[in-house]
N, C-alpha and C positions, 0 to 999 in steps of 0.2 A: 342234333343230339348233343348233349354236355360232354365236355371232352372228357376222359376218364383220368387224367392226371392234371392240375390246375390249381395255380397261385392267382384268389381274386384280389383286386386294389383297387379300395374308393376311398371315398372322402367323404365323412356322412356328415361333419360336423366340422366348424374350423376349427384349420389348426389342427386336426385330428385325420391319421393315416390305417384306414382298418386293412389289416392282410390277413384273411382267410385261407383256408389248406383247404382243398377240397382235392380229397384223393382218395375214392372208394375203394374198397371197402372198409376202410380200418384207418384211413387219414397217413398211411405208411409214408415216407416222401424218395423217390426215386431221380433218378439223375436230373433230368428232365426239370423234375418238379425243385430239387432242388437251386437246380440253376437261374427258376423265376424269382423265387423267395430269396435269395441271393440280389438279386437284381432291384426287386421291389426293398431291401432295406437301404442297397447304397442308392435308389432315387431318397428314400425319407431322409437318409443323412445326410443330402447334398443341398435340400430343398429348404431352405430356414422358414419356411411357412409351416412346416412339418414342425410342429412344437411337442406332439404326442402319438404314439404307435401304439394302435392295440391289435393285439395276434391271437388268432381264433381259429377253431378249425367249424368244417361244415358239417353236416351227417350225423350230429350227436356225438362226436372225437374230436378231441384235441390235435393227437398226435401220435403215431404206434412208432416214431422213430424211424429210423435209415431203411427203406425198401432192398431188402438183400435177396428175397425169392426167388428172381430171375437171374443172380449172380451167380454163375458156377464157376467161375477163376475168383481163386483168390485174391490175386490181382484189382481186380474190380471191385472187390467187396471193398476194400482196404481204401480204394482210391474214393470209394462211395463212402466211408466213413467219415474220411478225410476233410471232403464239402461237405457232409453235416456240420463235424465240429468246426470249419468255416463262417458258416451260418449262426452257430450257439456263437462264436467269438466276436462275429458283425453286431449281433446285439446288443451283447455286451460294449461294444468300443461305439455304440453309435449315437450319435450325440442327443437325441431326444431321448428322453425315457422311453419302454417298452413296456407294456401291460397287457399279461398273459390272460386272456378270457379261457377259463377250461371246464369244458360239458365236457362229460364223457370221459374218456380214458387220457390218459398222457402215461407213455410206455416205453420204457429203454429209452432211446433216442428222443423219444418224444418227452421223457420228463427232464433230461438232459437240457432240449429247448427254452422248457419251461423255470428250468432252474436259472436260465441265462437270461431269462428277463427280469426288469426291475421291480416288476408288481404283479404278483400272482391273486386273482380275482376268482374264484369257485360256484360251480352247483351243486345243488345237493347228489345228481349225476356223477360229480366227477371223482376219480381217483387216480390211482399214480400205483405204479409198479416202476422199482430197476430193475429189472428183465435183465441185466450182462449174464448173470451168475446161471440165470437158464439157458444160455444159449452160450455159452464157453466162454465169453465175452466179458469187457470191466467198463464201467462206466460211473461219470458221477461222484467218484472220487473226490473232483475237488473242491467242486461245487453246494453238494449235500451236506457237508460237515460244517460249512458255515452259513449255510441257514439255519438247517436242527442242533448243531451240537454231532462232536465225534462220535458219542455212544449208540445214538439214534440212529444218524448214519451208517455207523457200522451192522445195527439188526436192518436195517429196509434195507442196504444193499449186500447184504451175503445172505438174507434169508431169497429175497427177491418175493416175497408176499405182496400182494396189494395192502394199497393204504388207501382208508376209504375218505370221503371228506372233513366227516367230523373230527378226524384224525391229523387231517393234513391240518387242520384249521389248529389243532390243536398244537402241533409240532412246528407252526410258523411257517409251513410248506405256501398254504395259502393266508392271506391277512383276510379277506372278507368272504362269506359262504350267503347263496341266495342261493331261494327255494325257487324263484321261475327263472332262472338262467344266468349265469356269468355277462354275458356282454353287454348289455344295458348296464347296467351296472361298472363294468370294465369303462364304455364310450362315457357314459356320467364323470367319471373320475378324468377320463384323459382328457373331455373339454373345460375339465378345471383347471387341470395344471396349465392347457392350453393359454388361460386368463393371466397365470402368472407371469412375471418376467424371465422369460425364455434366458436370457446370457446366466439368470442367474438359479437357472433351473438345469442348466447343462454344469454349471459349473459343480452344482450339489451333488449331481452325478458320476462327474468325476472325481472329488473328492471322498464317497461313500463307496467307491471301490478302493482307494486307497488306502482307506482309516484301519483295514486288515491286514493291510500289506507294508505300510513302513510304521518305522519308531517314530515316538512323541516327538522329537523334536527334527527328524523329516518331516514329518506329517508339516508342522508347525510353518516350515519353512516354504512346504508347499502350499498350505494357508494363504500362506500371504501373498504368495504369487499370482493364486485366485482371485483374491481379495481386492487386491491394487485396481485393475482394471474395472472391479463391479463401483468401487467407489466413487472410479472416474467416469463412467455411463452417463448415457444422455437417460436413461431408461431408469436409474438412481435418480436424478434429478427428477424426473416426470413423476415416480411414486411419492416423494418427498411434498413436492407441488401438490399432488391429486389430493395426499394425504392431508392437507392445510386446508384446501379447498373443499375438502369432504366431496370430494369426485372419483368417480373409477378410473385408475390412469390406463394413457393409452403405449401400452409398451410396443417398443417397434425393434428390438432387438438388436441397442446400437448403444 
């Protein structure tokens, strides 16, 4: 029998780390479930063969967010929150990009997730609710306002409506919408970037979270600090070479 809480981890493609939610009925994610998904991102951030992560859920759901049903202590709710936003901050800090595959819902916690990844991919299936506002609860705050813009943000999370795909697509919530499923589509894109030079595909990463967060001439000064080391690569040299040779080069992440 299929276990009823469960984080899957394959490899379908190189270079490419698929993590699946499979937690019925609603993909909700509980302690348990938490602690796999936890575990399966710092193998992908430890693992440099890991160049790309796509995150999916199974059953037609993305993701309903932190499983609090069974929580009747405060206490626990709180500490279960807690290792959610864990999990949205491991994505965020983990050195391969992330690519959100989303059929189906992504909800409270679960659009939270999705806000934390670097590439949100859609179906005509899916949509998005912040849920805090229905259930006493605040989420989303920080992350929503610099995808959509504050105004936007501010109606999807104090009305807590759903937002349907054409919507999300429109709002930048998601960048691509397909009509037979996100994850084909999601895996296509991550064994692209997979091609690219990996040092210099971490490093665009972490400078596009930065470009919000300091002034022009931090920013600049972090730049270069980026910069320095991609120049001196053996993996700079090889694109430069393939490039002359009109060959595919072979990056080896060094």
């Amino acid at each position: 029998m299929r276990p009823a809480r469960a984080i899957h981890v394959t490899r379908p493609l190189d270079g490419v780390l698929l993590v699946q939610i499979d937690c019925p009925p609603a993909n909700a994610l509980g302690a348990e479930a938490l602690a796999s998904l936890v575990d399966a991102l710092r193998v992908a951030h430890g693992e440099h063969d890991v160049r790309a992560v796509v995150l999916a859920g199974r059953e037609g759901a993305f993701c309903a967010g932190a499983d609090l049903r069974n929580l009747a202590r405060e206490e626990g709710r709180r500490a279960l929150v807690e290792r959610f936003k864990q999990a949205c901050d491991l994505i965020e800090a983990l050195r391969a990009p992330v690519i959100a595959a989303i059929d189906g819902h992504s909800i409270g916690g679960g659009f939270e997730l999705a806000l934390a990844c670097d590439i949100r991919i859609g179906s005509e299936a899916a949509y998005f609710v912040g849920a805090a506002v229905n259930v006493g609860l605040v989420a989303s705050v920080y992350r929503l306002p610099r995808v959509v813009g504050l105004a936007r943000a501010k109606a999807i999370l104090m009305t807590g409506q759903k937002v349907d795909a054409q919507t999300a697509l429109r709002d930048g919530i998601i960048t691509e919408l397909h009509a037979d499923g996100a994850l084909p589509a999601a895996l296509q894109m991550a064994s692209h970037i997979a091609t690219r030079a990996p040092l210099s595909v971490e490093s665009t990463k972490r400078l596009l979270k930065q470009a919000f967060e300091l002034g022009k001439d931090d920013f600049e000064r972090v730049f270069e600090r980026e910069l320095e080391p991609l120049l001196a690569s053996e993996d700079h040299r090889e694109a430069m070479r393939a490039f002359a040779a009109r060959e595919t080069p072979a990056f080896r992440r060094r």
